[in-house]
C-alpha positions as CSV (number, residue, x, y, z in Angstrom):
1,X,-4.2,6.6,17.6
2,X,-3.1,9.5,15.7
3,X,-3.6,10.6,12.2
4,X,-2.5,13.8,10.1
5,X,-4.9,16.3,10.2
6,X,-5.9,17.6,6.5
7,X,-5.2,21.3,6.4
8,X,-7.7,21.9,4.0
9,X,-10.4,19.9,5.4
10,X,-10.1,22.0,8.6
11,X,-10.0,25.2,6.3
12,X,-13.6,24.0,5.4
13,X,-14.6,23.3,8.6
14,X,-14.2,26.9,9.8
15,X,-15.6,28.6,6.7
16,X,-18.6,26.7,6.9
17,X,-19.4,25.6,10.1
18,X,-21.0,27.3,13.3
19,X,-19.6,27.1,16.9
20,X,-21.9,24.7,18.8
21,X,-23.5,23.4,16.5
22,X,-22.2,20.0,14.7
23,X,-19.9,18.0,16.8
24,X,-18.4,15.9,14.5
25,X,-16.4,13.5,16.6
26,X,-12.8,12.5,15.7
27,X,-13.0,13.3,12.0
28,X,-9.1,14.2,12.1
29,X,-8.9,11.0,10.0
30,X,-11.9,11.2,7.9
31,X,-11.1,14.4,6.0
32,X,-7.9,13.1,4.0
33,X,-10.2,10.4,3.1
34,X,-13.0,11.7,1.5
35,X,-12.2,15.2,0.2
36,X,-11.8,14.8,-4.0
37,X,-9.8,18.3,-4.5
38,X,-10.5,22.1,-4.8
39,X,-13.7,23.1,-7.1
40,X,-12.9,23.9,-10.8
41,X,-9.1,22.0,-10.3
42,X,-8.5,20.0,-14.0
43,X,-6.5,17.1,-12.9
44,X,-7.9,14.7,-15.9
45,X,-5.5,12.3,-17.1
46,X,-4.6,12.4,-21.1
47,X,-5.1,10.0,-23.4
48,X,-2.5,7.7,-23.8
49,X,-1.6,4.6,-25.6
50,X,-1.3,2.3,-23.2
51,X,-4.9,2.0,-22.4
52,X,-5.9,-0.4,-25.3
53,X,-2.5,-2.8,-24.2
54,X,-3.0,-6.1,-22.4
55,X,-4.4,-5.9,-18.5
56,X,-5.1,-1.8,-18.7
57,X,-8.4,-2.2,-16.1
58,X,-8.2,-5.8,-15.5
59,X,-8.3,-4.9,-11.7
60,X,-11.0,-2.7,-9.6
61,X,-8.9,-2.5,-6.7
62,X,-5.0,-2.9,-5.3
63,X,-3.4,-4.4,-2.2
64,X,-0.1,-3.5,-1.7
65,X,1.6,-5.5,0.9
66,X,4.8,-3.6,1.1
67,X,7.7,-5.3,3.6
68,X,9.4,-2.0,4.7
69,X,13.1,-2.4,5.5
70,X,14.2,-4.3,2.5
71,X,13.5,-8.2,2.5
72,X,16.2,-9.9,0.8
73,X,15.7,-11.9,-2.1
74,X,18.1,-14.7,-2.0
75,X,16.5,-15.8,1.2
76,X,12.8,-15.6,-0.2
77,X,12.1,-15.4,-4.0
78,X,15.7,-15.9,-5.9
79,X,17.5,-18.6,-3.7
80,X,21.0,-19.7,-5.1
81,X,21.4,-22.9,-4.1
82,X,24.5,-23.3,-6.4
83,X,25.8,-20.4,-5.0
84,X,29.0,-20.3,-2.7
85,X,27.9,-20.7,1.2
86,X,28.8,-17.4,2.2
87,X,26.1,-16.7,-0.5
88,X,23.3,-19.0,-0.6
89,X,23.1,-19.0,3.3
90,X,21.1,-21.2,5.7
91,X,17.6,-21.6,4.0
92,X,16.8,-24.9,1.4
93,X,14.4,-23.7,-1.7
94,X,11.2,-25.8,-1.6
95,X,10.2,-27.3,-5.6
96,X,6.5,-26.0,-6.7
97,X,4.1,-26.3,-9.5
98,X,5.9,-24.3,-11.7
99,X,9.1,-25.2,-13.5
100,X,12.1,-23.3,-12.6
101,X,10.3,-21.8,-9.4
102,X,12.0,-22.3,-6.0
103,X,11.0,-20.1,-3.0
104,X,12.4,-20.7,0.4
105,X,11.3,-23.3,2.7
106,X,10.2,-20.8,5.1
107,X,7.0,-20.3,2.5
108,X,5.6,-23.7,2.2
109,X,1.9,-22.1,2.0
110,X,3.1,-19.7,-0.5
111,X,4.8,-22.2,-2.2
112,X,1.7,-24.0,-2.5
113,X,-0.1,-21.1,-4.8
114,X,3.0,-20.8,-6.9
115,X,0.5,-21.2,-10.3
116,X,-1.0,-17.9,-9.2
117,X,2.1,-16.4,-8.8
118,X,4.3,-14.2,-11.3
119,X,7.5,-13.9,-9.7
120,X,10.1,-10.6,-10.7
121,X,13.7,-11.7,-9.9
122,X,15.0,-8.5,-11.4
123,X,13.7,-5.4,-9.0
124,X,16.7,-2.9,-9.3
125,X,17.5,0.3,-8.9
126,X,20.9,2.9,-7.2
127,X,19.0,4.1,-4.2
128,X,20.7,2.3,-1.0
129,X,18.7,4.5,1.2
130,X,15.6,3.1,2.8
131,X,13.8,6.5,2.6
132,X,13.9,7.9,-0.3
133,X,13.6,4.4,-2.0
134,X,10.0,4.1,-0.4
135,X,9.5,6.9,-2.1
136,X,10.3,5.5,-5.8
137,X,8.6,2.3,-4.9
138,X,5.2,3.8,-3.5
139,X,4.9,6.5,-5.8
140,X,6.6,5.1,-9.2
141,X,8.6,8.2,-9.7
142,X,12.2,9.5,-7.6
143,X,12.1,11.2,-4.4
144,X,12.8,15.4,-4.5
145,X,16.1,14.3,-2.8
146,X,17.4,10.9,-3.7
147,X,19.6,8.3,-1.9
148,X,18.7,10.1,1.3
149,X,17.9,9.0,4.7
150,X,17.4,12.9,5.9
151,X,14.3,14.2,4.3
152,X,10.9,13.7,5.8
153,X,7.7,13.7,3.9
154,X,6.7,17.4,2.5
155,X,4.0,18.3,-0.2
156,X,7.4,18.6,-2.6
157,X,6.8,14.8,-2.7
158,X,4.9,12.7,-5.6
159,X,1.6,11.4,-4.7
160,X,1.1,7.4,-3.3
161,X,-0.3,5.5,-6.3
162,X,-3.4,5.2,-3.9
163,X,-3.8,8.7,-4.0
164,X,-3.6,9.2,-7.4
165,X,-6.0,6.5,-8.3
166,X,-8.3,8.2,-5.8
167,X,-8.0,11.4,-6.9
168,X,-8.5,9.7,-10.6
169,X,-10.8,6.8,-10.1
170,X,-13.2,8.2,-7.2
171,X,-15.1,6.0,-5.3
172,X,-19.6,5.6,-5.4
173,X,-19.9,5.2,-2.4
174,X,-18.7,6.5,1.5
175,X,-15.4,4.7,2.1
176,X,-12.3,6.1,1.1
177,X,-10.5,4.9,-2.4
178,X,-7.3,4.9,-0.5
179,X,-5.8,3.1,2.8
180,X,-2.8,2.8,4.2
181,X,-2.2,0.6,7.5
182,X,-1.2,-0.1,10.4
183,X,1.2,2.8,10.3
184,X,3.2,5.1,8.0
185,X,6.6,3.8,8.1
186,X,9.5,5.3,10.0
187,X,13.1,4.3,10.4
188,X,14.4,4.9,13.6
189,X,17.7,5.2,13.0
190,X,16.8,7.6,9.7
191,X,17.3,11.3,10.4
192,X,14.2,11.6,8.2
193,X,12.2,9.8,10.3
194,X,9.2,9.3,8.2
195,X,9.7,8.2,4.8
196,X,7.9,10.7,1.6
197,X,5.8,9.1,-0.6
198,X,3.1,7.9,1.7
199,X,0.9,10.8,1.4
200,X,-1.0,12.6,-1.5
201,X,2.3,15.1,-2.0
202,X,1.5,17.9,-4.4
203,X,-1.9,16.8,-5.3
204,X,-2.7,17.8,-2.0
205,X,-3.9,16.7,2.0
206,X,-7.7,16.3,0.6
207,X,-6.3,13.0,-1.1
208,X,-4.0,11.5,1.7
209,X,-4.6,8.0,2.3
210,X,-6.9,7.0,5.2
211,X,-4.6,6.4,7.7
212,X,-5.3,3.3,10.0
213,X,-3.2,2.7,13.2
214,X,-2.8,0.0,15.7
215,X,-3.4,-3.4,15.8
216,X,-6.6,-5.1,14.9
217,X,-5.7,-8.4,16.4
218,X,-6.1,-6.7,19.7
219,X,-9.8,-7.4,20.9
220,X,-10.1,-3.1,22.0
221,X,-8.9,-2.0,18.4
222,X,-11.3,0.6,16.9
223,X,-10.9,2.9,13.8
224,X,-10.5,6.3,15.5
225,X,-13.3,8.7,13.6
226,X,-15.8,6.8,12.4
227,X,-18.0,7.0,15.7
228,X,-19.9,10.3,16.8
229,X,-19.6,11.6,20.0
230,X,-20.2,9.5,23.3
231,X,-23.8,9.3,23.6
232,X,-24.8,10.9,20.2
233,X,-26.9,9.1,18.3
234,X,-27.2,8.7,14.9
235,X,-30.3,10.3,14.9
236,X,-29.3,13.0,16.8
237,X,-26.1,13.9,14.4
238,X,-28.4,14.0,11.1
239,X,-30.4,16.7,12.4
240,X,-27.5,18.6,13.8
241,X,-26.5,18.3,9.7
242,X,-29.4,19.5,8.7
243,X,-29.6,22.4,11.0
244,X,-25.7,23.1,9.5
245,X,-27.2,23.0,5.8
246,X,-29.5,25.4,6.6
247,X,-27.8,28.2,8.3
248,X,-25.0,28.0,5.8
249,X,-27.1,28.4,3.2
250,X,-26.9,27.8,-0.3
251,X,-23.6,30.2,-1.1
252,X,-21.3,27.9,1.1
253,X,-20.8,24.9,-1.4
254,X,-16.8,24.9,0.0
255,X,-15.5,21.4,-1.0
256,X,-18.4,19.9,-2.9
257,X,-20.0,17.7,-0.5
258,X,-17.7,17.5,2.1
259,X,-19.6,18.1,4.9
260,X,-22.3,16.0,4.5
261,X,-20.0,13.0,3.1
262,X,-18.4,13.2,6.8
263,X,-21.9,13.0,8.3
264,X,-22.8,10.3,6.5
265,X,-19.7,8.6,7.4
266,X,-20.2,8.9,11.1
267,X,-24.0,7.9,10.9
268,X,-24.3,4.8,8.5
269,X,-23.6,1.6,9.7
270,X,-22.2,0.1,6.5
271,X,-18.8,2.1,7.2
272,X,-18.3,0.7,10.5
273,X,-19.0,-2.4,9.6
274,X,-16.3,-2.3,6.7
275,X,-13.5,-2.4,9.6
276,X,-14.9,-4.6,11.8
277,X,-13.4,-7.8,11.9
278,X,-15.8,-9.1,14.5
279,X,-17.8,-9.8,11.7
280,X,-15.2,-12.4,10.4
281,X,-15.5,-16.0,11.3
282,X,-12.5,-16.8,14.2
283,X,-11.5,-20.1,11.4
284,X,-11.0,-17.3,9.2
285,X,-8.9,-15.3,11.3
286,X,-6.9,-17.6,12.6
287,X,-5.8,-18.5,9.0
288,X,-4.7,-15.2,8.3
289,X,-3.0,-15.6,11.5
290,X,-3.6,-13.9,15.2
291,X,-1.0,-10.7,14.6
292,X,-0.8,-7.7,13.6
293,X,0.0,-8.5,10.2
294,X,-2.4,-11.5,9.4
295,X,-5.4,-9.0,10.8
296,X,-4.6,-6.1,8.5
297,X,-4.2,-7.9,5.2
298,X,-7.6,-9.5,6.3
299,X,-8.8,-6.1,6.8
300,X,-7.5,-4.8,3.6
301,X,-9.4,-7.9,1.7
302,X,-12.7,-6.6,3.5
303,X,-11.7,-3.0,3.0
304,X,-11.6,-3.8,-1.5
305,X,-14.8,-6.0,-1.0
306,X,-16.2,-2.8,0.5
307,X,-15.5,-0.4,-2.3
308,X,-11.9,0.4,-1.5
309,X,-9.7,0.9,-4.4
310,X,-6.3,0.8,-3.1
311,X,-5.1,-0.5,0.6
312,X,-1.1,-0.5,1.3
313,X,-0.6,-3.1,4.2
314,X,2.6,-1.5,5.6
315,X,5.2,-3.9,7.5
316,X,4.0,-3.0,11.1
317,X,6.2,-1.4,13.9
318,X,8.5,-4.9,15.2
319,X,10.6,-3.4,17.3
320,X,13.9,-5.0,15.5
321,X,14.2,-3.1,12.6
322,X,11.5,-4.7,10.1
323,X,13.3,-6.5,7.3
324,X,16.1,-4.3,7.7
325,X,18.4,-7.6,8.3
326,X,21.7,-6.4,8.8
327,X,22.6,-8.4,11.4
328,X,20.8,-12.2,12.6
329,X,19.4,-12.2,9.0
330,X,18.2,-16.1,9.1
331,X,16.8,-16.0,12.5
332,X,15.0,-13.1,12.3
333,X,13.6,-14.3,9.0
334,X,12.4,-18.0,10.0
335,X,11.0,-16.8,13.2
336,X,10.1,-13.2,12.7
337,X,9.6,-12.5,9.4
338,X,8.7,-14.9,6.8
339,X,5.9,-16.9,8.6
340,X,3.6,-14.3,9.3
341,X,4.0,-12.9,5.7
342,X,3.4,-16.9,4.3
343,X,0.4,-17.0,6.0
344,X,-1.7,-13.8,5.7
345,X,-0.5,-13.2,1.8
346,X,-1.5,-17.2,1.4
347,X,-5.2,-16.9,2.8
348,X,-5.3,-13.8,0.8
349,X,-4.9,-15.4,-2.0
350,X,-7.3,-18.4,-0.8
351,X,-10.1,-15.9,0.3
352,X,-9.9,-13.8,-2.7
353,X,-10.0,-17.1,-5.3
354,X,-12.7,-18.4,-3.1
355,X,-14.9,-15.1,-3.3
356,X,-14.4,-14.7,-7.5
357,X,-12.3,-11.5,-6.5
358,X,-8.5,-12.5,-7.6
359,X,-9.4,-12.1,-11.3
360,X,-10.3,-7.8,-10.4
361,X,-7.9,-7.5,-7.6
362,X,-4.2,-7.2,-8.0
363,X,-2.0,-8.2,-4.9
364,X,1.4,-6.8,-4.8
365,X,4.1,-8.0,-2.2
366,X,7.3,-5.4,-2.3
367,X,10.1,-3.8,-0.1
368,X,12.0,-1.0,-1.5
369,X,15.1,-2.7,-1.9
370,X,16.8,-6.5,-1.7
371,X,19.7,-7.7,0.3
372,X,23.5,-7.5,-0.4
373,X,24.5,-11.6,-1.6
374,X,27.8,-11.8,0.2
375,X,26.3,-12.6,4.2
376,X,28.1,-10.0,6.7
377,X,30.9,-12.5,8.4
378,X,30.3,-11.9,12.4
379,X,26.7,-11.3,12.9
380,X,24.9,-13.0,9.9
381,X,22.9,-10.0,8.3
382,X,23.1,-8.8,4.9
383,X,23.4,-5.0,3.9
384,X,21.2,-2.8,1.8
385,X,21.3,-4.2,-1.7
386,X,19.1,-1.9,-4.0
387,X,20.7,-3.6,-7.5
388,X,18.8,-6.1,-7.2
389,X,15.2,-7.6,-5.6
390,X,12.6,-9.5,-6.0
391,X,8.3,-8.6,-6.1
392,X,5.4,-10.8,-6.7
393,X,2.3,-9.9,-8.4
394,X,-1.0,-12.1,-8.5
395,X,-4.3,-11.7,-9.5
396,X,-6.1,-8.5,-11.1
397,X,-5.3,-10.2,-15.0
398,X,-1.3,-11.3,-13.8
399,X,-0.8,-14.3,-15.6
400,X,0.2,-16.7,-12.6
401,X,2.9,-19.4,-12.9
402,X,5.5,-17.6,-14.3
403,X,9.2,-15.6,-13.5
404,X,10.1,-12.6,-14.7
405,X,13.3,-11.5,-15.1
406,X,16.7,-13.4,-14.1
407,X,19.3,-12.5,-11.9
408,X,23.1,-13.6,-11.9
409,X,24.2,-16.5,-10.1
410,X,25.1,-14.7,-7.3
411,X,21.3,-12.6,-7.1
412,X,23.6,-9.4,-7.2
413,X,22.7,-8.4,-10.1
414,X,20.1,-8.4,-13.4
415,X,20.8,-9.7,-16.5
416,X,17.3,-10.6,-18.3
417,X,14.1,-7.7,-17.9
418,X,15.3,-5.4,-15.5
419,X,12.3,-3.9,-13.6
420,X,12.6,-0.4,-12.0
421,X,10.4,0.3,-8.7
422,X,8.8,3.0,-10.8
423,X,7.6,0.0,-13.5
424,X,5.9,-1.8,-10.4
425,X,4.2,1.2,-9.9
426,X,3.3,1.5,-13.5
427,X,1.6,-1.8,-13.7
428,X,-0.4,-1.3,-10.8
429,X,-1.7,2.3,-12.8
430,X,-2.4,-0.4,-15.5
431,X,-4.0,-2.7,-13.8
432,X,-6.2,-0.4,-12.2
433,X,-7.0,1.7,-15.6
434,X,-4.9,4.5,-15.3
435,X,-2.6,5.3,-18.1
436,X,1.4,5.0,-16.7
437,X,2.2,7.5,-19.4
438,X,-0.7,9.8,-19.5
439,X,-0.1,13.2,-17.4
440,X,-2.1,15.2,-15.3
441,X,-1.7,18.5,-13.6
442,X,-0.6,18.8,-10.2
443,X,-1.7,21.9,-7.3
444,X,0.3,24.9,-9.6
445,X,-1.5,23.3,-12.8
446,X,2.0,22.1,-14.1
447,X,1.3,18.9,-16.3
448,X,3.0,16.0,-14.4
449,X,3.7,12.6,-15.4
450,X,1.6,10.1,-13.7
451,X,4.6,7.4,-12.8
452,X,8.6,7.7,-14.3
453,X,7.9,4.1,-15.0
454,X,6.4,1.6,-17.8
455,X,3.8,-1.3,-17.3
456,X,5.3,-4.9,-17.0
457,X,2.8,-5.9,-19.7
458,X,3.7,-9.5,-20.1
459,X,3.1,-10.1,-16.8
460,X,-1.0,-9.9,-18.1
């Protein structure tokens, strides 16, 4: 499993450690996770109007379940079944609870929660690129380089909202305030590879995301990091700590705490226990569902009943191109697709309702862009389609049972409450208690806004 190493947490490591004597184990991992910035760095946010509106710090903690590739919306959220056929396609919409609300037959547990849902049929942006969209989406504010496939992640980029809101809203106790799993996403056929916007950007590698990778359905998975050397024991590691403390005496502070936050880290059992889904009955995880996906948005629900602020459940490596439908589009969705997706985000919801946690958690599900109406004749795909998509939000003070927005009758384009990608962002700042228009200052001490966006306050 591997994991970007945070430059400056290994710039620490060699000012203040001594050869020999602390083996720490694979903290590659750890210390993006649990560094919180430079000494003396102001990075406070201002004070902004926003924060007496409706929902500002309804939630305590985010789960972004973000469907990399593009799912489209006609086929999922928006269907058009007056629509010409080369239009509405193959899928029937499936009636719920809530007037006016049809989702696709391929979500009948989703369908089920439809009065905790607020549906956005208006997502849209100009960005047809899958790269520098992710960026806009998972940051709330454009890319260095826009509608570009070409340009990896750099520290040019702006920070992940979980970074941000770690940096902003630090976390009590050990675990990180931010997660992203099972993978940062990459487009093969991308020159860029890697798409910006995943990492901490300018505020800097000590706030990266926890980086998770694999696949916890497989019965060998293990978080990489959070054990000490083979045959160390605990014991063992907190004297070695304490020896550390001592010899560097009391003029090498370094990155307040850092040190000992990794030791504690590797040495309490609470951590470990966080990601061990061992611990979860097999009912329980079977409802989520036995793949890659059920098991990480079950991870991410007991990653936020942990202490976790902020967990982005990426769309996990498929081998077909994600939601990136351009071709098979129906198959790949009723088979692929759409099932695993009903089924973890449903017992999400079900777990999170059942354990009082919906009302402070807000769930987000998201791709960067939707699908192009007009199906491809020959292979049954639909093209990138950034003017318009569709995103649900639920829980976290969203008022459930309701639609947002409208599209045309085609779904190609909005024409009631248009919604940027840089408003979803917004409202999860809201949500979470962070001003959308306040500013703070980034690495040079330049004041930046937080997101380009504005909270979706009627959803609350």
């Amino acid at each position: 499993m591997q994991t970007p190493i945070c430059q400056d947490f290994r710039w620490a490591l060699r000012r203040h450690s001594r050869r020999g004597l602390l083996q720490w184990g694979s903290l590659a991992a750890l210390g993006s996770a649990i560094g919180r910035g430079a000494p003396g760095r102001a990075n406070e946010l201002s004070p902004a109007g926003l924060t007496q509106a409706s929902g500002f710090g309804r939630a305590k903690a985010c789960i972004l379940l973000f469907m990399w590739g593009g799912p489209s919306h006609i086929d999922t959220w928006d269907l058009k079944p007056d629509a010409p056929a080369e239009v509405r396609g193959e899928f029937q919409p499936i009636a719920t609870q809530v007037p006016g609300l049809l989702v696709s037959e391929h979500f009948p547990r989703l369908a089920k929660h439809a009065e905790q849902l607020a549906v956005v049929r208006s997502v849209t942006h100009d960005d047809p690129a899958h790269l520098s969209s992710v960026h806009h989406l998972l940051t709330g504010r454009h890319a260095p380089q826009v509608k570009s496939d070409d340009v990896p992640p750099s520290r040019k980029d702006s920070p992940l909202i979980g970074s941000a809101v770690q940096r902003m809203r630090p976390t009590d106790g050990l675990l990180p305030g931010s997660v992203m799993l099972p993978w940062m996403v990459n487009h093969p056929s991308a020159p860029g590879g890697t798409a910006p916007g995943q990492h901490a950007g300018w505020l800097g590698a000590a706030h990266d995301p926890f980086l998770l990778t694999g696949d916890p359905n497989r019965p060998d998975w293990r978080v990489s990091g959070l054990r000490a050397g083979d045959g160390l024991p605990a014991e063992r590691m907190q004297r070695r700590g304490e020896l550390l403390a001592a010899v560097n005496g009391p003029g090498a502070e370094g990155f307040p705490g850092l040190q000992e936050r990794a030791l504690q880290m590797l040495t309490d059992p609470r951590v470990e226990a966080a990601f061990d889904l061992n611990r979860e009955s097999p009912e329980t995880r079977e409802r989520y569902g036995r793949h890659i996906h059920g098991q990480c948005v079950l991870l991410a629900r007991r990653l936020i009943e942990s202490g976790v602020r902020f967990v982005c459940v990426n769309w996990h490596q498929d081998g077909a191109n994600f939601w990136d439908t351009h071709g098979n589009n129906f198959q790949r969705l009723k088979n692929d697709l759409m099932p695993p997706s009903d089924r973890a985000f449903s017992a999400l919801l079900t777990d999170l309702s059942d354990r009082g946690l919906l009302s402070e958690t807000l769930v987000v599900w998201a791709g960067e862009f939707g699908r192009k109406p007009q199906i491809t004749p020959g292979n049954a795909g639909r093209e990138h389609w950034p003017w318009c998509g569709s995103a649900v939000l639920a829980g976290g003070g969203i008022q459930g049972g309701q639609i947002y927005g409208r599209s045309d009758r085609q779904g190609g384009y909005p024409v009631e409450n248009a919604v940027s990608p840089a408003d979803l962002a917004a409202t999860m700042y809201h949500a979470l208690g962070l001003p959308a228009d306040g500013e703070f200052l980034d690495r040079m001490g330049r004041p930046q806004r937080l997101t380009e966006g504005l909270p979706l306050l009627p959803l609350f």
